[in-house]
GUDRENPA-708280 format. One record per residue (C-alpha): residue number from 1; z, x negated, y negated. Coordinates in steps of 0.1 Angstrom, whole numbers, plus 5000, padded with zeros to 4 digits. Layout:
N
SITE zaza   zz   xx   yy
SITE  NUM    Z    X    Y
...
//
This chain:
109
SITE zaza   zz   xx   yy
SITE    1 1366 2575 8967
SITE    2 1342 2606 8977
SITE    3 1354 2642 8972
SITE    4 1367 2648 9004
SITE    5 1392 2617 9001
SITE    6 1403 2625 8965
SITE    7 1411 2666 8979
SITE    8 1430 2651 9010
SITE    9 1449 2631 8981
SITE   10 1459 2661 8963
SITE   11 1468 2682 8992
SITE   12 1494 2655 9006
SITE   13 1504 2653 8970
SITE   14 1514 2687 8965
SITE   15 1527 2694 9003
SITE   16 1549 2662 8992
SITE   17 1560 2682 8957
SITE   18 1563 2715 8975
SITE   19 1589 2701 8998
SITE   20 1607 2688 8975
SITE   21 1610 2714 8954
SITE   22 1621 2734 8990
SITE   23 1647 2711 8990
SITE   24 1663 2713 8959
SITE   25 1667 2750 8962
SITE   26 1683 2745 8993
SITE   27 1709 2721 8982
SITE   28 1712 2748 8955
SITE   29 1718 2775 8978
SITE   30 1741 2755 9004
SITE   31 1726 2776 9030
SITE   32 1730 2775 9062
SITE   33 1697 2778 9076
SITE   34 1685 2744 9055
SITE   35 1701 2725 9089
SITE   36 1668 2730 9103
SITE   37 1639 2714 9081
SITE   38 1597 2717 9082
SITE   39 1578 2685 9091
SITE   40 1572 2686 9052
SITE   41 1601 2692 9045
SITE   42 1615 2657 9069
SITE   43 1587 2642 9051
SITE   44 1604 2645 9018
SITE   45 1638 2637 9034
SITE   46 1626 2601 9046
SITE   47 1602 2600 9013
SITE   48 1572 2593 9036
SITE   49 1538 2612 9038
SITE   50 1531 2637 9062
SITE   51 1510 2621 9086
SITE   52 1536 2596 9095
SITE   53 1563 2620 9099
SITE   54 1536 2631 9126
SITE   55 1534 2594 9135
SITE   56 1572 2592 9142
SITE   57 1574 2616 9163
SITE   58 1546 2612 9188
SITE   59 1560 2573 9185
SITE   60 1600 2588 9192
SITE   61 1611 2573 9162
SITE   62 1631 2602 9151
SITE   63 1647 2631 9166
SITE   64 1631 2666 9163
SITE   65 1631 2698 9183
SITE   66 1598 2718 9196
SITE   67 1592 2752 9205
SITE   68 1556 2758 9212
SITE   69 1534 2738 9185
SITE   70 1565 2742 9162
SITE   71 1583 2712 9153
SITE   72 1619 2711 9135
SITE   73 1641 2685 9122
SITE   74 1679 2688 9117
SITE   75 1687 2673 9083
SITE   76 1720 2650 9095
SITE   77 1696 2635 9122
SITE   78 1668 2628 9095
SITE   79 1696 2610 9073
SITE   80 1713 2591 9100
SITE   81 1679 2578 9112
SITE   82 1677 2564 9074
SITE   83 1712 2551 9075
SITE   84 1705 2536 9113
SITE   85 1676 2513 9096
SITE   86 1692 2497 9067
SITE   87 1691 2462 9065
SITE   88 1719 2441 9057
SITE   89 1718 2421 9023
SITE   90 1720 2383 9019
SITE   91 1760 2386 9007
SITE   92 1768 2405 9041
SITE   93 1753 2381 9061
SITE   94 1769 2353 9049
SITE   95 1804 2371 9048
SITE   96 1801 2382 9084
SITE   97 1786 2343 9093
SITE   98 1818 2330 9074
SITE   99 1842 2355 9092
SITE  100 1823 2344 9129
SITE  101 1832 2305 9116
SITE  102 1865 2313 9107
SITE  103 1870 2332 9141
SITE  104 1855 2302 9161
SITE  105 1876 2278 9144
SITE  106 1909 2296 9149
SITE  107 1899 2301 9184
SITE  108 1900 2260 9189
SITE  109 1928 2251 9173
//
């Protein structure tokens, strides 16, 4: 790793800390005006870099709002898109495949 890489390293690093330390004071505060995150600030929400906060949403992945070269975020989008993409575990899938059987079953008889 040259220089350059190893500085680009530490800036995303401390954009990342930055953000999150924005963050917490805002769920300190309660205020209002935290509705409306930074792309940093989204970054921290979905715990992803930067860049691919940027990659998201030239991509459409998430919703954001722009005014000029501004982009903003609302906080319940950021965590419904994160809810919206969980995967379901092993245990759920066979429950609802047993429930479907059980359905089918009853539906023959």
């Amino acid at each position: 790793m040259n220089s350059e890489e190893i500085k680009g390293v530490i800036k995303e690093a401390l954009r990342e800390v930055l953000a999150e330390l924005r963050l917490s004071e805002i769920s300190i505060t309660g205020k209002e005006e935290a509705q409306y995150v930074n792309a940093v600030q989204a970054a921290a929400i979905l715990k992803r870099k930067v860049s691919t906060v940027y990659w998201m949403v030239r991509h459409r992945l998430i919703p954001y709002y722009k005014q000029g070269a501004r982009l903003s975020f609302r906080r319940e989008d950021l965590l419904q898109y994160m809810a919206s993409s969980r995967c379901s575990s092993q245990a759920e899938l066979t429950e609802l495949t047993e429930k479907n059987a059980a359905k089918e079953i009853s539906t023959y008889k």
